[in-house]
C-alpha positions as CSV (number, residue, x, y, z in Angstrom):
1,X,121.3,147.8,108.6
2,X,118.5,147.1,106.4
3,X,117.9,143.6,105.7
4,X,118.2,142.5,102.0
5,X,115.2,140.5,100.3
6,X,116.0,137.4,98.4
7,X,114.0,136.9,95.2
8,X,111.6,133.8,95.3
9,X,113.2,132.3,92.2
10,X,116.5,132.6,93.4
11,X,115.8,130.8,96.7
12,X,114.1,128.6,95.2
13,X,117.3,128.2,93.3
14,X,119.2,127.5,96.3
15,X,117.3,125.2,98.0
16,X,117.3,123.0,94.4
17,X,121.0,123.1,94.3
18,X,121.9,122.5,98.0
19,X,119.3,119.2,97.9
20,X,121.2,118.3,94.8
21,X,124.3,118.5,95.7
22,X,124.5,117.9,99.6
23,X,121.7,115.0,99.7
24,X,120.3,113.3,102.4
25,X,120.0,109.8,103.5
26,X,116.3,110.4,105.6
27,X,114.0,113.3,103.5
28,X,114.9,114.7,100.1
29,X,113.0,117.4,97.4
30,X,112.8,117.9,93.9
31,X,111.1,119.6,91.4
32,X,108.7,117.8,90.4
33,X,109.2,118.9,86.3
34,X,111.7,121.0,85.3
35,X,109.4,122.6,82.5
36,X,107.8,124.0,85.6
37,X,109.8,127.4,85.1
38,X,108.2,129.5,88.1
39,X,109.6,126.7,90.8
40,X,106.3,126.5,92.0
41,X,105.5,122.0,92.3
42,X,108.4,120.1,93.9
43,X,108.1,116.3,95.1
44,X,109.4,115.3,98.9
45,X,110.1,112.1,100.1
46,X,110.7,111.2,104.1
47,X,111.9,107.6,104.9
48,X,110.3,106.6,108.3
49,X,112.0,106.6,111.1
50,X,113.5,103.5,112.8
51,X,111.5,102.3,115.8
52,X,108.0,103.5,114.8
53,X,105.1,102.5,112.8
54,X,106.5,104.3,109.6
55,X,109.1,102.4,109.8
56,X,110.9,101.1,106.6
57,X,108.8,102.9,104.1
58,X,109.1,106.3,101.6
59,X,106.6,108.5,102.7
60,X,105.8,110.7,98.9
61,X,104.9,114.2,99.2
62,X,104.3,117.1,97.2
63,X,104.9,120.9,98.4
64,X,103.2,123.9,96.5
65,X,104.9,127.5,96.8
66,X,102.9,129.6,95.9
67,X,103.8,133.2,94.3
68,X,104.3,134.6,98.0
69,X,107.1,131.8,99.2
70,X,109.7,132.1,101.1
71,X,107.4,134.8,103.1
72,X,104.4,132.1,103.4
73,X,105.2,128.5,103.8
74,X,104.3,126.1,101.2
75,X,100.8,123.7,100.9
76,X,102.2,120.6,101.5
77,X,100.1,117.2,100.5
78,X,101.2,113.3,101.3
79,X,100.4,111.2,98.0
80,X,101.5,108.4,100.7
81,X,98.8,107.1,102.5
82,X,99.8,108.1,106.1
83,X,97.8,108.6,109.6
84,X,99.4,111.1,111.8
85,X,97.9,114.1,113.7
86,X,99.0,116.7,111.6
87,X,97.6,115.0,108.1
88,X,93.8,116.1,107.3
89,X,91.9,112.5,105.6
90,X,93.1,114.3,102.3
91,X,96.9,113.8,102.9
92,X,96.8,117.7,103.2
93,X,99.4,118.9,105.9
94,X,97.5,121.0,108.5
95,X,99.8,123.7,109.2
96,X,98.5,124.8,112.7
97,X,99.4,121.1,113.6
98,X,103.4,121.4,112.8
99,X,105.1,124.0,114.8
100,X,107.4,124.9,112.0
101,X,104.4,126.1,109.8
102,X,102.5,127.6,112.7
103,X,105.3,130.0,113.5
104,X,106.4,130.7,109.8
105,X,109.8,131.6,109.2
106,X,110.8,133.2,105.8
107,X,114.5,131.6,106.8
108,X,112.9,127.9,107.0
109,X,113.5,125.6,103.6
110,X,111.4,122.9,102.4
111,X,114.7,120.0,103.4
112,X,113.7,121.4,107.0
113,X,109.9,121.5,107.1
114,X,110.7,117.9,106.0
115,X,113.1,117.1,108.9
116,X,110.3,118.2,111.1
117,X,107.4,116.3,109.3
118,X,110.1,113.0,109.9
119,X,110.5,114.3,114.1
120,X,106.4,114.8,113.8
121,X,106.5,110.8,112.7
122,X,108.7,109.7,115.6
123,X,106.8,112.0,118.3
124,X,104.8,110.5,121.3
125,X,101.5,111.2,119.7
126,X,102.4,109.4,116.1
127,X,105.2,106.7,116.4
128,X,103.2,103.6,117.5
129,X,99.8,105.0,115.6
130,X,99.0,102.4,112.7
131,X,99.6,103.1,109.1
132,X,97.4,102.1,106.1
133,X,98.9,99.0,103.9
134,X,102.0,100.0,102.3
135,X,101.9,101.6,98.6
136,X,98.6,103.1,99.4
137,X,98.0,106.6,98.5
138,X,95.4,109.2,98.3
């Protein structure tokens, strides 16, 4: 059986509504403008998580999907000042760092790349690594 292709506005679509409507307490995304009629800018946000250095704070992001998402993953940027292995000096994301990105998955949403950016923060290599001063960004 021949599997069926999702338009990228659609999905888009779908992960809007499902982060809308079934929010979570620890990452959420947005659109960052709603003029923005081609889905393409969304904000993220990841709250730290509890027993590491991130601790307490809203990590902001923002994740680029280009023309080509769900079949490439999106850029993804901190505007939160954060020091973690997988963040270039930048804030970009550097995709060969985060598993999920490395092995792309057309089936992966931005809500989960998030969850895994949150795991990435709590991880051996990150959780006691020290962060900038809080409200910092880049």
């Amino acid at each position: 059986m021949a599997k069926v292709e999702v338009p990228r506005n659609f999905r888009l679509l779908d992960e809007l509504e499902k982060a809308e409507k079934e929010g979570r307490a620890d990452v959420s995304i947005g659109l960052e403008t709603y003029e923005d009629i081609m889905m393409s800018t969304w904000t993220g946000s990841i709250i730290g998580p509890v027993g590491t250095a991130f601790e307490g704070r809203i990590y902001q992001l923002r994740l680029f999907c280009n023309d080509k998402y769900p079949k490439q993953p999106p850029e993804i940027r901190f505007l939160s000042r954060v020091n973690m292995t997988c963040v270039l000096p930048d804030g970009r994301v550097e995709p060969r760092k985060v598993p999920i990105l490395a092995n792309w998955n057309a089936s992966v949403t931005m809500i989960k790349i998030l969850l895994d950016l949150r795991n990435e923060m709590a991880s051996p290599a990150n959780r006691k690594t020290s962060q900038p001063p809080e409200g910092m960004t880049y």
